[in-house]
N, C-alpha and C positions, 0 to 999 in steps of 0.2 A: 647773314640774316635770312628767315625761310620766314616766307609767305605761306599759308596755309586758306585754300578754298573748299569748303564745306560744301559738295554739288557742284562741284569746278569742274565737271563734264559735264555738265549744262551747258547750254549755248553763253548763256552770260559770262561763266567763269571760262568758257573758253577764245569770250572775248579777253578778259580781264588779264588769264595770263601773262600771256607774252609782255602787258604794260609793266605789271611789276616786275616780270624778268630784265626787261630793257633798267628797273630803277635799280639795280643788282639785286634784287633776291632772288634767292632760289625758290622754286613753286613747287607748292606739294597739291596734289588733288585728292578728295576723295567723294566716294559718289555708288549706288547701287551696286554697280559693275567693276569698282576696283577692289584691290587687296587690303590697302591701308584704308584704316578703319577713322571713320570722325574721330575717337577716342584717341588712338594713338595719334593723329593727326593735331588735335589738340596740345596734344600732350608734349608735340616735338617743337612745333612753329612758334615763333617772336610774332608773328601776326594771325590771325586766323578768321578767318572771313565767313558767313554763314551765307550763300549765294540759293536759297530754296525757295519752293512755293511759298506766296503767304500765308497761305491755312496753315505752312508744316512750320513755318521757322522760328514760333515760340517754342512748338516740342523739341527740334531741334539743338535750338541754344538752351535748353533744360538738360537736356541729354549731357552738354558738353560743360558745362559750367562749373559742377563740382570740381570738376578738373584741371582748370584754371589757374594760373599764379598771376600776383601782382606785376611781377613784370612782362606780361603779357600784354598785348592791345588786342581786344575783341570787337567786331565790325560786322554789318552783316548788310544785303542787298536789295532791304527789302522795299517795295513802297509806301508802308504804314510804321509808323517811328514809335507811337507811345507804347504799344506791347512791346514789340522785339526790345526798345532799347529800356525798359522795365527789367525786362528777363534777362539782357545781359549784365544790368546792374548787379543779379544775384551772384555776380561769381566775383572773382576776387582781383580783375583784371580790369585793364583801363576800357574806356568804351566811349568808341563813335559810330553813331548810326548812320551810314551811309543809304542814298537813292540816287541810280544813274537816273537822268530824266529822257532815258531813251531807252529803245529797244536793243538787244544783238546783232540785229542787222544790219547796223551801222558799218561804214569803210575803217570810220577813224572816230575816233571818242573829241580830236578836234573841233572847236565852238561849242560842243556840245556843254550841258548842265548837272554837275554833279551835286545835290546838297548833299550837306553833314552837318550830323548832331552830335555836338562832344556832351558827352556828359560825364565825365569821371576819366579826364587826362589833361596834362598840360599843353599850351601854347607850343611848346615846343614840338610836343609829339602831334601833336594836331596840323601845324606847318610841314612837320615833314612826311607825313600821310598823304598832305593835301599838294605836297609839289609831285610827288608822282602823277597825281592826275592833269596838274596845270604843264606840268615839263610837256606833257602830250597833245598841250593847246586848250582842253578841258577849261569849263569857269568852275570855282567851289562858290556857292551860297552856304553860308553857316548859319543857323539856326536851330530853334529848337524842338524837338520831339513833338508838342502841342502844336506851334507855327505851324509844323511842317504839314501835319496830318489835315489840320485847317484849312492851308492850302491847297491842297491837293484834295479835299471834299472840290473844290473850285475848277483847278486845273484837269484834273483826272475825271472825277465824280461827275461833274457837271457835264461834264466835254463829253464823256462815254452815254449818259444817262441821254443828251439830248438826241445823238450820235445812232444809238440804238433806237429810239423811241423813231426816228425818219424812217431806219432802216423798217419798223412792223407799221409804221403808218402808209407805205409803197405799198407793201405786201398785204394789209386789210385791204386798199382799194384794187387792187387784183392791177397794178399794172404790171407790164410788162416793160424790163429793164432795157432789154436790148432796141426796144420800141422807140424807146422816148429819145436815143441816140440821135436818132433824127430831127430832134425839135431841140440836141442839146444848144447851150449856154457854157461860156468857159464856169462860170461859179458851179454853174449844176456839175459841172466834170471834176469839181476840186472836191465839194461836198460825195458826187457819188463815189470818188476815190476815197477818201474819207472811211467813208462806209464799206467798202469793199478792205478795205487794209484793216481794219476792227476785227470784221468776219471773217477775215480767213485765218486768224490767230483763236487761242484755247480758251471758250466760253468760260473756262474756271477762274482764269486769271482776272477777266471785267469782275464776274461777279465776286470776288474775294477785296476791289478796291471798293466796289458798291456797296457791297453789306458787310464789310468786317470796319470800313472807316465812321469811328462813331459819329463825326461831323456831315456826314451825307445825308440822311434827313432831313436834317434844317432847309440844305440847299436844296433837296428835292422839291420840298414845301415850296421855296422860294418862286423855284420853275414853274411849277406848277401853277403856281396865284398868278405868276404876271402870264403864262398861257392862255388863263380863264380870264384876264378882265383884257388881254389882247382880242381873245375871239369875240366878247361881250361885243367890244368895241368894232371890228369888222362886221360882226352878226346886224350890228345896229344901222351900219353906214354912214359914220360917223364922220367926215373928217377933221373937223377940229380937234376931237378927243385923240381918232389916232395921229395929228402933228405934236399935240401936250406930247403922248406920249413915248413919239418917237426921238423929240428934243430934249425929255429929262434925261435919257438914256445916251443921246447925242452929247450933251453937255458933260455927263459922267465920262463918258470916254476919253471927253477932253481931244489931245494931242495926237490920242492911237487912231484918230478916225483917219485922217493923215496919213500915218503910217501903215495902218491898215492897207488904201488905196494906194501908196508905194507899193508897195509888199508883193501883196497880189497880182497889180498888175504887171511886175518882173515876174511873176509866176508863171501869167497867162501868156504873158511874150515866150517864152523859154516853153510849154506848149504848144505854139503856133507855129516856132521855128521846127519840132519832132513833128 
């Protein structure tokens, strides 16, 4: 069986490799810099992965899909599902929409979160896809193309959006980072890390999950409304209004608030021990 990664000398695919080698296949790459071509890559591989930017990887899979046979399984890496896995539907090959929910820089893909979107293959071929990644300790969530994209306005969208907006609200009030070290907080050290691990990665990629995911508006909206009747409320000196509405949000949480204060504070211990 050959594995085929579309941009597999990318960091990604040169995480991914070596997992599908260890499940026996053989790994073909192809990318800017090599010889073999998508095309022929395509053309040779049982599996064939599209591993590129989000802006590129509907042209991408357009490129290679004519080319396609039904006995084929087509895949790709991206973090938005309803285009790419649209576009891979046009060829003639089975299709799941893969999203690691991490970066390259991972040691090991263990614990980590893979979703997948079958859209056009069987249980069969879907299971055994998905034990390559679980043989590796990996979880799979299955779901679908819309779910996925949904979520991840949530997960991604939200996260990055708020993430960003701290990072230019420090930098309108003109502080000075290394400054406030001396007044830091373990939270302010998780957050400013946060913020520093965003920034030092490729402005394109935030902005291609922010504005190419159709479901990110709504959420922005959402941020934004409880922002404004947040500050109404402090603006005002409220406290009754801000316990209402620290307790509807307290209640919504439910169980993670719990978890939450586990979590973190195994965080802050395992910072204090460094």
């Amino acid at each position: 069986m050959k594995a085929g990664i579309i941009g597999g000398t990318g960091k990604m695919g040169q995480l991914f490799a070596p997992i599908f080698e260890r499940a026996g296949y053989e790994v073909l790459v192809s990318g800017r810099s090599t010889a073999l071509t998508n095309e022929k890559l395509a053309d040779t591989c049982d599996l064939v992965i599209v591993s590129v930017p989000i802006r590129d990887t509907v042209r991408v899979i357009g490129g290679i899909a004519p080319l396609l046979r039904d006995d084929q399984l087509l895949c790709d890496f991206t973090s938005l599902k309803v285009g790419p896995v649209a576009a891979m539907l046009r060829s003639k090959a089975a299709v799941i929409g893969l999203h690691p929910m991490f970066g390259p820089t991972v040691s090991s893909i263990s614990g980590q979160t893979i979703v997948a979107c079958p859209a056009r293959t069987t249980d069969a071929a879907l299971s055994s896809l998905t034990a390559v990644f679980t043989r590796e300790g990996a979880v799979c969530t299955i779901t679908t193309p819309e779910e996925h994209d949904r979520m991840m306005a949530v997960v991604q969208g939200l996260t990055h959006f708020v993430t960003i907006c701290m990072a230019d609200s420090i930098r309108r009030l003109g502080v000075d980072i290394k400054k406030t070290e001396k007044f830091t907080s373990p939270v302010y050290q998780i957050e400013l890390s946060l913020i520093g691990r965003l920034f030092s990665q490729d402005p394109a990629l935030y902005a291609d999950i922010l504005e190419q995911n159709p479901f990110v508006p709504e959420v922005i909206a959402a941020c934004r409304s409880a922002a404004g009747d947040l500050a109404d409320i402090v603006t005002r000196g409220d406290p009754e209004a801000f316990a209402e509405f620290f307790s509807r949000d307290s209640r919504h949480l439910g169980t993670y608030c719990e978890r939450g204060q586990e979590l973190t504070d195994a965080l802050i211990e395992c910072m204090v021990r460094k």
